[in-house]
C-alpha positions as CSV (number, residue, x, y, z in Angstrom):
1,X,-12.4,-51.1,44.3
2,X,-10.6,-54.5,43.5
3,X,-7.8,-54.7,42.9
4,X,-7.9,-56.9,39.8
5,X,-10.3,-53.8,38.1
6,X,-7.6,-51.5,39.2
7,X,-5.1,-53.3,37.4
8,X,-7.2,-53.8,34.3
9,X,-7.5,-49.7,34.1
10,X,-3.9,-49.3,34.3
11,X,-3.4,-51.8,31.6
12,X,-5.9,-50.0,29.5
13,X,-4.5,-46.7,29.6
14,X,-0.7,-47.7,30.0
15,X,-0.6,-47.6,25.8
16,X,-1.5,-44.0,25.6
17,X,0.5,-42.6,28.4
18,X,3.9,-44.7,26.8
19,X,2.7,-42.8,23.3
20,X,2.6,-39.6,25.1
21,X,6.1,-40.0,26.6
22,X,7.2,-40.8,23.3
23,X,6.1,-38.1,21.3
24,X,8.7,-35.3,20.6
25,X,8.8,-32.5,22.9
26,X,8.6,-29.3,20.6
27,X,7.3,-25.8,20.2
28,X,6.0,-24.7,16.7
29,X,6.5,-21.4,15.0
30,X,3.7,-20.7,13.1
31,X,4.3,-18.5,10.1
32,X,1.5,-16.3,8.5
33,X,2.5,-12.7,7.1
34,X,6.7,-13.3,8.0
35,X,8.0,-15.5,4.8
36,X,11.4,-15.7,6.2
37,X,14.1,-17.1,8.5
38,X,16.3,-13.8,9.1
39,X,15.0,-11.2,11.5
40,X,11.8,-12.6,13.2
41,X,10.6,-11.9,16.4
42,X,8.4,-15.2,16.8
43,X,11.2,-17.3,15.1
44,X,13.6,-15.7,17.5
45,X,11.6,-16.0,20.8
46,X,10.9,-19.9,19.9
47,X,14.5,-20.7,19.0
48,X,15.2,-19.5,23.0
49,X,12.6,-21.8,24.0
50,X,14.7,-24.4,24.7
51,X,12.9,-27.1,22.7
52,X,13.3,-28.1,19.1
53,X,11.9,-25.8,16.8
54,X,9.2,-26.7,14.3
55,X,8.0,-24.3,11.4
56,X,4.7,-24.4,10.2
57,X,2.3,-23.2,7.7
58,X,-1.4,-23.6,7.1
59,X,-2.8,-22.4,3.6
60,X,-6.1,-21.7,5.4
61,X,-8.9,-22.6,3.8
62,X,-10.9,-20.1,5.3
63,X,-9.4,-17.8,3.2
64,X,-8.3,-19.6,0.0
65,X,-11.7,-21.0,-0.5
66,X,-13.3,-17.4,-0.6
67,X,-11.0,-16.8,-3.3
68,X,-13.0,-17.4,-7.0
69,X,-9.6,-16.5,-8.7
70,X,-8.0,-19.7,-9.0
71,X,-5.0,-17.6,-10.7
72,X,-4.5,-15.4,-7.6
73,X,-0.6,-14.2,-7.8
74,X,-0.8,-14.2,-4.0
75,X,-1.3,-17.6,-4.4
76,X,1.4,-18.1,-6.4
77,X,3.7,-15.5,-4.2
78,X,3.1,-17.5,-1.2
79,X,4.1,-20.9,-2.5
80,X,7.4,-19.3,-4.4
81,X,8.5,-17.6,-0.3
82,X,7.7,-21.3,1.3
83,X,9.9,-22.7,-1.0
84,X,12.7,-20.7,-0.3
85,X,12.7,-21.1,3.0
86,X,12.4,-24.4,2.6
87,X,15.5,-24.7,0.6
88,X,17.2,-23.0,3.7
89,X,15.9,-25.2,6.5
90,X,16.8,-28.3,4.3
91,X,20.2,-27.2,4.2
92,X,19.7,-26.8,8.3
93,X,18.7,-30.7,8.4
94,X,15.3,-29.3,9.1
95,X,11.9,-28.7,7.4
96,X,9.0,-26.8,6.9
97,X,5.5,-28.6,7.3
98,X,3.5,-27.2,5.1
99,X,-0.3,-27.5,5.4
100,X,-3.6,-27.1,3.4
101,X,-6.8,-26.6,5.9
102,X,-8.2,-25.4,8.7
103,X,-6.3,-24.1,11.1
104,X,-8.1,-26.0,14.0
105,X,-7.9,-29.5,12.7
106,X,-4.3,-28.7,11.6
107,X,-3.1,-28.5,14.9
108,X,-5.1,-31.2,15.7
109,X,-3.1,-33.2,13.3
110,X,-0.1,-31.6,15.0
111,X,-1.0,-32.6,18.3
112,X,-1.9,-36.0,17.7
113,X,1.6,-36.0,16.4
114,X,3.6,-34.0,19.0
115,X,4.1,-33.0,22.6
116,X,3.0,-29.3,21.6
117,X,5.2,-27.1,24.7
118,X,4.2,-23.6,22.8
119,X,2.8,-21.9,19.7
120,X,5.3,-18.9,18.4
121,X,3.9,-16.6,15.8
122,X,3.6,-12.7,14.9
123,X,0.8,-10.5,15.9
124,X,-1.8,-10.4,13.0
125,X,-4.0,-7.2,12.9
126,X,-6.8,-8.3,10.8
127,X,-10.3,-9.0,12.0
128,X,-10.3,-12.4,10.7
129,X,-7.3,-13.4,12.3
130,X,-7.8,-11.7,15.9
131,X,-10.9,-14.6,15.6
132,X,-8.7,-17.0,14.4
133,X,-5.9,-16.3,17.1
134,X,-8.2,-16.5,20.0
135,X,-10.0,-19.5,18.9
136,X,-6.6,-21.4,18.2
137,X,-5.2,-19.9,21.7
138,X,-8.2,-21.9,23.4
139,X,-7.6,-24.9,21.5
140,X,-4.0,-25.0,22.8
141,X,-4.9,-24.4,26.2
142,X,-7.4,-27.7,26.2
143,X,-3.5,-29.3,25.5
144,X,-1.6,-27.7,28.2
145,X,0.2,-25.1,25.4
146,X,-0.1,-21.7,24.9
147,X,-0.2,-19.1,21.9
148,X,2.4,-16.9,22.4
149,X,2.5,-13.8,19.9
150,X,5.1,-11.2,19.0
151,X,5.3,-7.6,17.1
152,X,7.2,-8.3,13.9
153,X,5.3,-6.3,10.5
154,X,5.3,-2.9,12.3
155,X,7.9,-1.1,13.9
156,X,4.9,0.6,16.4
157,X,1.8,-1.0,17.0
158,X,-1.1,-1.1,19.1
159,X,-0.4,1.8,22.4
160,X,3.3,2.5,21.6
161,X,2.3,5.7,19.3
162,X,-1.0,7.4,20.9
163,X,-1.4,10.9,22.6
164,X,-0.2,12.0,25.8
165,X,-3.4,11.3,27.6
166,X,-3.5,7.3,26.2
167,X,-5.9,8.2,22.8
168,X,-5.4,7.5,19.8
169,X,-4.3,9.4,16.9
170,X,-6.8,10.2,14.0
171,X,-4.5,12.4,12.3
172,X,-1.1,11.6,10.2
173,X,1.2,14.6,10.9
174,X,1.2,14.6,14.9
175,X,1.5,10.7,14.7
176,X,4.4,10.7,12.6
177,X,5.8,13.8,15.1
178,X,5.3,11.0,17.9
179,X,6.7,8.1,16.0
180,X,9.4,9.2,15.6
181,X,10.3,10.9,18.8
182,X,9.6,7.4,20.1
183,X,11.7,5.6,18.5
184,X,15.2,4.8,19.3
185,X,18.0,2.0,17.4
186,X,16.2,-0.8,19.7
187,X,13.1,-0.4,17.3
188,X,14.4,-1.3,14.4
189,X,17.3,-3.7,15.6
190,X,17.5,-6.6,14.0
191,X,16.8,-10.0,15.7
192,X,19.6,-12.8,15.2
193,X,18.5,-15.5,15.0
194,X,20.9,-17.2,12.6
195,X,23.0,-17.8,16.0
196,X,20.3,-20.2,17.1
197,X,19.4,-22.3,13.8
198,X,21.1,-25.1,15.4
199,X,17.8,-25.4,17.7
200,X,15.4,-26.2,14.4
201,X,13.6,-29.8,14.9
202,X,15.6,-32.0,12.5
203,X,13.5,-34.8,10.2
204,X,13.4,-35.3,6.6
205,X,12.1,-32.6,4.2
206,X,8.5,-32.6,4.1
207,X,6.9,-32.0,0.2
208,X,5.1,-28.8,0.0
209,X,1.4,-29.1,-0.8
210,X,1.5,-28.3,-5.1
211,X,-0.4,-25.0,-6.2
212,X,-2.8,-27.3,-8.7
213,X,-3.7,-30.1,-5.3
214,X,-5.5,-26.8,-3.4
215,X,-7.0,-25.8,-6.9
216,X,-4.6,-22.9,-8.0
217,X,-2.7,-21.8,-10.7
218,X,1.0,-21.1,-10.8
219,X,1.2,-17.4,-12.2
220,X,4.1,-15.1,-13.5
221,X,5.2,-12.6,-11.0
222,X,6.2,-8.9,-12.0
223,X,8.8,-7.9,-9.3
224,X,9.8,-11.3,-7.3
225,X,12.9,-9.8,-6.4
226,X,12.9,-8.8,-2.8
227,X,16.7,-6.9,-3.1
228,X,16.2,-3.4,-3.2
229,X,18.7,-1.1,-4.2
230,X,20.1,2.1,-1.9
231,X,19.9,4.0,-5.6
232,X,16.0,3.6,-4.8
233,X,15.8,4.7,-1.6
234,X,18.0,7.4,-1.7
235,X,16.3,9.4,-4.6
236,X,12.7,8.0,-3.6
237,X,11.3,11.7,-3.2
238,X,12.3,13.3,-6.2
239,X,11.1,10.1,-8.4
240,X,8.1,8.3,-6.4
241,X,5.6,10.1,-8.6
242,X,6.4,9.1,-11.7
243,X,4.9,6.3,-12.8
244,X,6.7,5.6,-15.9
245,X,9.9,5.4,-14.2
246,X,10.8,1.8,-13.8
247,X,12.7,1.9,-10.3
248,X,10.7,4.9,-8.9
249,X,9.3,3.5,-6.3
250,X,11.0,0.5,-3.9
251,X,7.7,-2.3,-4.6
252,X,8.3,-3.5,-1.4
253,X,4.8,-3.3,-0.4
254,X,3.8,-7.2,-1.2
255,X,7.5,-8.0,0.2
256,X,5.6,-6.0,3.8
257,X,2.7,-7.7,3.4
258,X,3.7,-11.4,3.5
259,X,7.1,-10.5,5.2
260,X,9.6,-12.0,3.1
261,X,11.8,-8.9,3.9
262,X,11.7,-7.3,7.8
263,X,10.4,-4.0,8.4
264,X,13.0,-3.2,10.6
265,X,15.8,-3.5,8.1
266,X,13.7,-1.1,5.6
267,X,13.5,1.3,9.0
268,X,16.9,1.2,9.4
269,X,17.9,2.1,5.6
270,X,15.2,4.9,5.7
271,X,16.8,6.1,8.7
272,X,20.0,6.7,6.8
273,X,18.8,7.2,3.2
274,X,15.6,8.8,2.5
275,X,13.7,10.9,5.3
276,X,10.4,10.2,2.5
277,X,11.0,6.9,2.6
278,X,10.9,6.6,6.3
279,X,7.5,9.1,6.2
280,X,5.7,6.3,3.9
281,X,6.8,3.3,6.5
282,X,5.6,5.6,9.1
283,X,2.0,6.1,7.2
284,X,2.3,2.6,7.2
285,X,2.2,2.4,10.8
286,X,-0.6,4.9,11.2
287,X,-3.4,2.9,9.3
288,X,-2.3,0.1,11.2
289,X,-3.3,1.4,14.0
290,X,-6.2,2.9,13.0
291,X,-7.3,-0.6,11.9
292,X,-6.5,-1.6,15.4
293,X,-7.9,1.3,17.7
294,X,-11.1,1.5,15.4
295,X,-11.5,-1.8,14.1
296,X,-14.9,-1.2,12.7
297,X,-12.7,0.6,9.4
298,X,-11.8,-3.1,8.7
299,X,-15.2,-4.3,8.4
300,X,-17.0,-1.9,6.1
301,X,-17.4,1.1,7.8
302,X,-16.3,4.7,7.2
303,X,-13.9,6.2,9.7
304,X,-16.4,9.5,9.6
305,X,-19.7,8.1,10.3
306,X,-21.3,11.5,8.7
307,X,-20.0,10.0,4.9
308,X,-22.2,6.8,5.2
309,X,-24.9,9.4,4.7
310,X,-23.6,10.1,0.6
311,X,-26.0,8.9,-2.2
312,X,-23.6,7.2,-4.1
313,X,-24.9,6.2,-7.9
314,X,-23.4,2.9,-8.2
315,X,-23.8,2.6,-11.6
316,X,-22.6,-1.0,-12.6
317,X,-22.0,-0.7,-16.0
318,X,-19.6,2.5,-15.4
319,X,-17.9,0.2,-12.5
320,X,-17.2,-2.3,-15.2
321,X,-15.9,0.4,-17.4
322,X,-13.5,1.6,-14.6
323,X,-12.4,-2.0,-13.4
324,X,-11.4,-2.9,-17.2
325,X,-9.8,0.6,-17.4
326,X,-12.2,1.8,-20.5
327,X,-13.6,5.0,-18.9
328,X,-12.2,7.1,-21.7
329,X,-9.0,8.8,-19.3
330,X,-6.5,7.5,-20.3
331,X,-4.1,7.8,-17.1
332,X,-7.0,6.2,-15.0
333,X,-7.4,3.2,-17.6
334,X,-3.1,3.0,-17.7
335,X,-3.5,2.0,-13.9
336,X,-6.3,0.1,-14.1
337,X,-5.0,-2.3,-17.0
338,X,-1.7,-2.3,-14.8
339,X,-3.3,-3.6,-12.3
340,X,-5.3,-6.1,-14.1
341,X,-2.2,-7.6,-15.9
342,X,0.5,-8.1,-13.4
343,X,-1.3,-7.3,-10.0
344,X,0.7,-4.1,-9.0
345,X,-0.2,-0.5,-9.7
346,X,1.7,2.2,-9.0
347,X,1.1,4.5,-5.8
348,X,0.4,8.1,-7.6
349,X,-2.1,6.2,-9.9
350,X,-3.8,4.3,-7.3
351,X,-4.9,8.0,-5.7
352,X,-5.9,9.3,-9.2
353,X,-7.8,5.6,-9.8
354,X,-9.3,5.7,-6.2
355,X,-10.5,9.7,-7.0
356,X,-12.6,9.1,-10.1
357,X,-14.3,6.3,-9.3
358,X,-15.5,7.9,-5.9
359,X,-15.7,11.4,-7.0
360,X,-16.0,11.2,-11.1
361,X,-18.2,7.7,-11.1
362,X,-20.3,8.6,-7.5
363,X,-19.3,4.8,-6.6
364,X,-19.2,3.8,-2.8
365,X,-15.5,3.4,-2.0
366,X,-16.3,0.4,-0.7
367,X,-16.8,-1.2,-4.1
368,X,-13.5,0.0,-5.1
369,X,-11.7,-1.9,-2.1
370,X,-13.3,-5.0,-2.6
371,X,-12.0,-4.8,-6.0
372,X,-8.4,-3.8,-5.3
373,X,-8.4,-6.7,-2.2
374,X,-8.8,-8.8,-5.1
375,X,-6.3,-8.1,-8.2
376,X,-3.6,-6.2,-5.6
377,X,-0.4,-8.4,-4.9
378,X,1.0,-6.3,-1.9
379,X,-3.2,-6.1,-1.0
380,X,-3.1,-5.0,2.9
381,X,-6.6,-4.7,4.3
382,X,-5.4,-1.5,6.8
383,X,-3.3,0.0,3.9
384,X,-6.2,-0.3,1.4
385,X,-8.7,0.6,3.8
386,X,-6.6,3.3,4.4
387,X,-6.6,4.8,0.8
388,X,-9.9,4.4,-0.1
389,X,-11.1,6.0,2.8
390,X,-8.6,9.0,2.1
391,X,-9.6,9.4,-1.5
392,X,-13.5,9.0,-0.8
393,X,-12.7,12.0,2.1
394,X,-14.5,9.3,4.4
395,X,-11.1,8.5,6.4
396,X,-9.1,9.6,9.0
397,X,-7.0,12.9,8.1
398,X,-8.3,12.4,4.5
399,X,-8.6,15.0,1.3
400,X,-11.1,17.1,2.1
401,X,-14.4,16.1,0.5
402,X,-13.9,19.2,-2.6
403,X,-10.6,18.0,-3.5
404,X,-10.9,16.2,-6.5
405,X,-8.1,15.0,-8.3
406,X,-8.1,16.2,-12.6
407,X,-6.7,12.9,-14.3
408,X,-5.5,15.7,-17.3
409,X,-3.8,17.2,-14.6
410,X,-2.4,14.7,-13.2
411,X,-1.3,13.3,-16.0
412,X,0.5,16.6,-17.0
413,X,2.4,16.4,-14.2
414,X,3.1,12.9,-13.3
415,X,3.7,11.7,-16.6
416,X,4.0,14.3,-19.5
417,X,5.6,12.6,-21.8
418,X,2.7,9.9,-21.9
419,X,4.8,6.9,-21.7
420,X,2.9,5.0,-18.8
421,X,-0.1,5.5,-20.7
422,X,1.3,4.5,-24.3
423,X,2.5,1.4,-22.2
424,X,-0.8,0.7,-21.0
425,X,-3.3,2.3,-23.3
426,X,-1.2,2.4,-26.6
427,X,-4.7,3.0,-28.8
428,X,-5.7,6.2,-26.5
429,X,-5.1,8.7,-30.0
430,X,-7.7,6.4,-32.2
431,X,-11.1,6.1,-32.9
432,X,-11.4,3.4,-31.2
433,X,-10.4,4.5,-27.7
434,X,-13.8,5.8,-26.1
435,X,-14.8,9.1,-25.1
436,X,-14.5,10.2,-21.1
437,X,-17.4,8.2,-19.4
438,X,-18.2,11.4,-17.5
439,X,-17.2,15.2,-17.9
440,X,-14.7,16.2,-15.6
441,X,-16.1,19.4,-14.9
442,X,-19.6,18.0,-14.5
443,X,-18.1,15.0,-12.6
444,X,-16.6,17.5,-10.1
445,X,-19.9,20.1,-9.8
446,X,-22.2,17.2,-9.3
447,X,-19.8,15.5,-6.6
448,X,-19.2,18.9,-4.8
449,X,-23.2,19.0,-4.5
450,X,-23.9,15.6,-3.7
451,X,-21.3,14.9,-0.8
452,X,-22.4,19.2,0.5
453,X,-25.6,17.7,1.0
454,X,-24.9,14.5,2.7
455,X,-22.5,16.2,5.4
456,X,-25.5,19.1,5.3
457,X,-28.0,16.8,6.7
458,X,-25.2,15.0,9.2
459,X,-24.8,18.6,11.3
């Protein structure tokens, strides 16, 4: 080859190899479902890297553009934890980049930018992002970085909880008799890295992308606090049922879900507080890893194949009726209007809720997720796949198939006095206030009959 052409190549590509020297050596921790600084096993693992540390998030657009509520609290959630964390790592000399797209041509962006060492996030469960991790984990690799992943929103996951001979559990109460003969202080010991926030990439703060330029609006929260009292924890089983108690339950369930508080310090509180408490972390658990060991829960499917065989009505009208909480009972419209006004509902009512409409109504569970994954704050696809499986008795270790809950019942016991529903439902005495969409007792005949012949023809 002459020389002179030799030369000329070298001159050519000299230009890019200078800008790849130059570019900042770094590794990125990439935050999804862990909104916080304190107690993060990614975060940890990359501040040990040895580079610089950059945070990241991506609003992906895979999933906000499925999203036809453009006043999703979520929304709103997510951009209120981004900012506080931001306010930290600005104090730190550092900053959050903050991204609206697709995670593929965000890092692209990211690459063009930096020398990429390593990618540090959480394990994500969810079948979405199990396709998302793997496709961004090749991406990397075409750039000489790797994906490297970490437990952080459980305190078991995956194989750490399953029988002796390596299956997995399908029922609750030997799971939790597992979980927590398993565990030890290591689980649920914190990870410090406040002694390594020195290692954060320093560069001016970097604006955070506006709730109104990705088509959102800003929305009032119900509970943003994320402090939760011992008071709470401590008498959690004698007042978890009541849903017109105002600190009866601890609502850290959308704090778990986007991880603005560790599940490890909630273990360790449980642990010393409230044996309950620590039983309704450990459920958590569980239909985590149900969603993982059977992951066909997560995409539609009942856990007992023998249910997809029930010949649910489906009546829309009477599915409109229950999602605007106008099915004449009262405690079952309380919780849906609940829900529909500030995105929470409380756990008792979600089970009574989740029990007419697949037992009173006949509707397909199913319809009843979808719905929830859409108006629930704390909404956890293996947590609400979870419950609606258990109160349609299509899940695993569910309420048997001729348990159905009596909302009158229910509401004599849970709240006798009637002041969630006068909250809620204030017109349920007047004329006004329609009669019971269905007859209980001809609700619970004609589901007994229906779901006895659908298991019938399964044997």
């Amino acid at each position: 080859m002459p020389q002179q052409f030799c030369w000329g190549i070298f001159l050519t590509i000299l230009p890019l190899l200078c800008y790849d020297v130059m570019k900042q050596e770094i590794v990125i921790c990439w935050f999804r479902r862990d909104l916080r600084l304190n107690d993060n096993a990614a975060l940890y693992h990359a501040l040990q890297s040895g580079y610089p540390v950059l945070p990241v998030f991506i609003f992906d657009r895979n999933i906000l553009d499925k999203l036809e509520n453009k006043t999703d609290r979520r929304v709103t959630f997510i951009h209120a934890a981004l900012h506080d964390m931001q306010a930290h790592l600005q104090q730190l000399g550092s900053t959050m980049e903050v991204y609206y797209g697709y995670p593929q041509e965000v890092y692209r962006t990211l690459l063009s930018r930096y020398a990429v060492k390593a990618v540090y996030t959480n394990h994500d469960y969810e079948p979405y992002a199990l396709e998302r991790d793997a496709l961004i984990k090749d991406y990397l690799l075409q750039y000489g970085a790797d994906l490297l992943t970490f437990k952080d929103q459980v305190i078991f996951e995956k194989d750490e909880v399953v029988k002796d001979d390596g299956k997995p559990y399908t029922v609750f109460s030997p799971y939790g008799r597992k979980w927590r003969a398993t565990l030890t202080p290591f689980h649920v010991k914190a990870y410090p890295t406040e002694k390594y926030f020195s290692t954060f990439y320093k560069q001016e703060a970097v604006p955070i992308p506006t709730l109104a330029s990705m088509g959102f609006q800003a929305m009032d929260l119900p509970f943003p606090t994320k402090q939760l009292a011992n008071d709470i924890i401590l008498h959690y089983a004698k007042n978890r049922d009541f849903p017109a108690l105002e600190n009866g339950t601890s609502k850290m369930g959308v704090h778990l879900r986007f991880g603005t508080v560790s599940i490890r310090e909630l273990g360790r509180r449980a642990l010393t507080l409230n044996d309950t408490y620590l039983n309704e972390l450990i459920w958590r658990d569980f239909y985590h890893a149900i969603l993982w060991h059977f992951p066909t829960v997560g995409k539609g499917k009942s856990f007992k194949p023998e249910y997809e065989a029930i010949e649910w009505i489906n009546d829309e009208d009477q599915f409109k009726r229950w999602c605007e909480g106008n099915t004449g009972y009262p405690i079952v419209d309380a919780g849906m209007r609940e829900l529909n006004a500030t995105g929470y509902m409380h756990n008792r009512v979600r089970m009574i809720v989740a029990s007419f409409l697949t037992k009173h109504l006949l509707i397909d569970w199913r319809w009843g997720e979808a719905y929830f994954s859409e108006k629930l704050l704390d909404f956890d696809l293996a947590a609400n796949n979870g419950g609606w499986q258990w109160a349609s008795s299509s899940g695993c270790d569910a309420a048997p198939y001729f348990r159905v809950f009596n909302p009158y019942l229910q509401t004599e016991k849970f709240d006798k006095e009637l002041k969630y529903v006068k909250k809620w439902v204030p017109e349920f005495m007047e004329f006004t206030y329609p009669k019971p969409i269905v007859p209980h007792e001809a609700a619970r005949k004609r589901v007994l009959e229906v779901y006895a012949k659908a298991l019938k023809g399964n044997q």
